[in-house]
C-alpha positions as CSV (number, residue, x, y, z in Angstrom):
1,X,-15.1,19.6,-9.4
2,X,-18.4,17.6,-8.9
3,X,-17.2,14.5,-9.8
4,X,-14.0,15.2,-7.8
5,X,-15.8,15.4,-4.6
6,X,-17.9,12.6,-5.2
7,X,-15.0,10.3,-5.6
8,X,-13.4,11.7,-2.5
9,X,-17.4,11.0,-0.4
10,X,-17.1,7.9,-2.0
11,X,-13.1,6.6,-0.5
12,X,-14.6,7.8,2.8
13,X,-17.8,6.3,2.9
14,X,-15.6,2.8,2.0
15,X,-13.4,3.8,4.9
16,X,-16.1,4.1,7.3
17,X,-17.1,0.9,6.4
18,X,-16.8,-2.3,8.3
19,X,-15.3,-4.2,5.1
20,X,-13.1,-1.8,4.5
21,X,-11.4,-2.5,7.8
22,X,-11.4,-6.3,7.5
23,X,-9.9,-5.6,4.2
24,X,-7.1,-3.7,5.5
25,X,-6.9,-6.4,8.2
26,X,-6.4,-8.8,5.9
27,X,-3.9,-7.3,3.6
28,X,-1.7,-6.9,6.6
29,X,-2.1,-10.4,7.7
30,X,-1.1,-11.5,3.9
31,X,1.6,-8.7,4.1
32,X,3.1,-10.7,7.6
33,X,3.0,-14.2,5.9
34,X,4.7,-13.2,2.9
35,X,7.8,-11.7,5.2
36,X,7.6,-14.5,7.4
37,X,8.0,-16.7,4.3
38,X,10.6,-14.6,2.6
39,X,12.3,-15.0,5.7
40,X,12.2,-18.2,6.1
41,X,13.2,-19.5,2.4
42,X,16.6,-16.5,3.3
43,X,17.6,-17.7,6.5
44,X,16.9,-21.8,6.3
45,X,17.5,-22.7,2.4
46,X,20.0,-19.8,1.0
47,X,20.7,-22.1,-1.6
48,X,16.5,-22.5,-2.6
49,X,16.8,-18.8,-3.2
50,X,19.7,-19.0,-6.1
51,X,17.7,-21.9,-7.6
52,X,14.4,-19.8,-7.5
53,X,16.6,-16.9,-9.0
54,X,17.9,-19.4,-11.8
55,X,14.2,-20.7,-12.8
56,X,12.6,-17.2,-12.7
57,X,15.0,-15.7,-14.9
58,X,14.6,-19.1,-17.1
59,X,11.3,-18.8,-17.6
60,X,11.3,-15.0,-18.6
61,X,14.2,-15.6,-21.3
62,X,11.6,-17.9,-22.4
63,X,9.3,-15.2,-23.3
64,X,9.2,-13.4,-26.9
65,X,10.8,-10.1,-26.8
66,X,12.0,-10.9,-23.1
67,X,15.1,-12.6,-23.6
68,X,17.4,-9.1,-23.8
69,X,16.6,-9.6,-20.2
70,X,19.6,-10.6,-18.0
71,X,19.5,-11.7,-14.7
């Protein structure tokens, strides 16, 4: 139970931090961008997003005891 309680001291202590906020900060920041991006590649290129599909799936066929995969 000891070891419970200090791992729950230990999440809030990081909370109360300062880092932990700029951390949080930054994840959403990198969380907007990659939408923004996504977006972008859906709405301006819908063709760039087949040919992304096509290489990804390429490349994991590629991979030993990946190629049962179908995409």
């Amino acid at each position: 139970m000891q070891i419970i309680r200090n791992l729950i001291d230990r999440v809030v202590e990081f909370h109360r931090e300062d880092s932990a906020q700029d951390t949080f900060e930054y994840m959403l920041i990198i969380g907007g961008v990659t939408v923004a991006v996504i977006g972008v590649i859906v709405v301006a290129a819908p063709n760039l997003l087949g040919s992304i599909k096509t290489a990804v799936c390429n490349a994991v066929a590629t991979i030993p005891h990946m190629s049962t995969i179908s995409c």
